[in-house]
C-alpha positions in Angstrom: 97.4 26.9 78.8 95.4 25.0 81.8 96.4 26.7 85.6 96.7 22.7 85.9 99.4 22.3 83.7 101.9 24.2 85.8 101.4 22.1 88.9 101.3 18.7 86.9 104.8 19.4 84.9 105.9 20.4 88.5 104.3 17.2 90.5 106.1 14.8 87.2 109.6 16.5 87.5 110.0 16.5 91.2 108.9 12.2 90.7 111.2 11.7 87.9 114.1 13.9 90.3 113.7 12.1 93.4 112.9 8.6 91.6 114.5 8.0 88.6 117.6 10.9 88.8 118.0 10.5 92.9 118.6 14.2 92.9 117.0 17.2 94.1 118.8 19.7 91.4 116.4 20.4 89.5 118.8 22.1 87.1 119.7 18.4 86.2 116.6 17.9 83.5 114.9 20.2 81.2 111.3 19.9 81.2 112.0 19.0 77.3 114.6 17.0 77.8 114.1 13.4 75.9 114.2 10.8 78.9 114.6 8.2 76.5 117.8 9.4 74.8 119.7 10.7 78.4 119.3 7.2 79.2 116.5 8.2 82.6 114.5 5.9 81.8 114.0 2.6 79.6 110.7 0.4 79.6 110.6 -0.2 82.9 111.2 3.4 84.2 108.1 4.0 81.7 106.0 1.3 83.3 107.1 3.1 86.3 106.2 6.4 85.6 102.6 4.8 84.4 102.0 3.8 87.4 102.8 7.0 89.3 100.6 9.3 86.6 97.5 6.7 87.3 98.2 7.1 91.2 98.6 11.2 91.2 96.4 12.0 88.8 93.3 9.5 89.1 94.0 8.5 85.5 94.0 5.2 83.6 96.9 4.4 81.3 96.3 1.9 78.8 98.7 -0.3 77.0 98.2 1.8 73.4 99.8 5.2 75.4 102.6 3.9 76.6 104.3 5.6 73.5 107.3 8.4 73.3 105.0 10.9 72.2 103.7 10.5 76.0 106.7 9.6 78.1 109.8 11.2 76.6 110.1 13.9 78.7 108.3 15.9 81.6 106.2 18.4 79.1 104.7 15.5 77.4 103.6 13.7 80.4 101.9 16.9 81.5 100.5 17.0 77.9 100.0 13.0 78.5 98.0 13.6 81.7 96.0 17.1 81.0 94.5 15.5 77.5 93.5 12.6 79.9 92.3 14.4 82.4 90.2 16.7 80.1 88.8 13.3 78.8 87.7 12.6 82.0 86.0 15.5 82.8 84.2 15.7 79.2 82.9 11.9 80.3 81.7 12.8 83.0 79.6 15.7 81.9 
């Protein structure tokens, strides 16, 4: 596991919390907890949360990502935005 992964999940949950939930209990969502299916967010929220990974974490989201697999719940953003940023980083080498 990345020593980056930690402080992503952390950086997505406390978005989503504040954001999405307008709560600071952060008992309120799992980090594995399907978004999609607690109702958080719909295709908007998703759009949403696009945006905010491409403005913390430097990355570019394209239209093919924009899947559940990547946005249906904090760990799989962090998965989302680690495998991206590894991308990156393998690019630029």
């Amino acid at each position: 596991m990345s020593a980056e992964l930690p402080r992503i999940t952390a950086d997505i949950r406390a978005y989503i919390l504040e954001n999405l939930m307008f709560s600071d209990d952060g008992s309120v969502l799992a980090d594995d907890a399907s978004l999609l299916e607690q109702g958080v967010i719909d295709s908007t929220g998703v759009l949403e949360l696009a945006m905010f990974l491409e403005t913390q974490f430097g990355i570019s989201v394209r239209a093919e990502d924009l899947l559940p697999q990547n946005f249906d719940s904090v760990n799989s953003m962090a998965g989302f935005v680690q495998r991206a940023t590894a991308g990156r980083a393998a690019a630029a080498v």
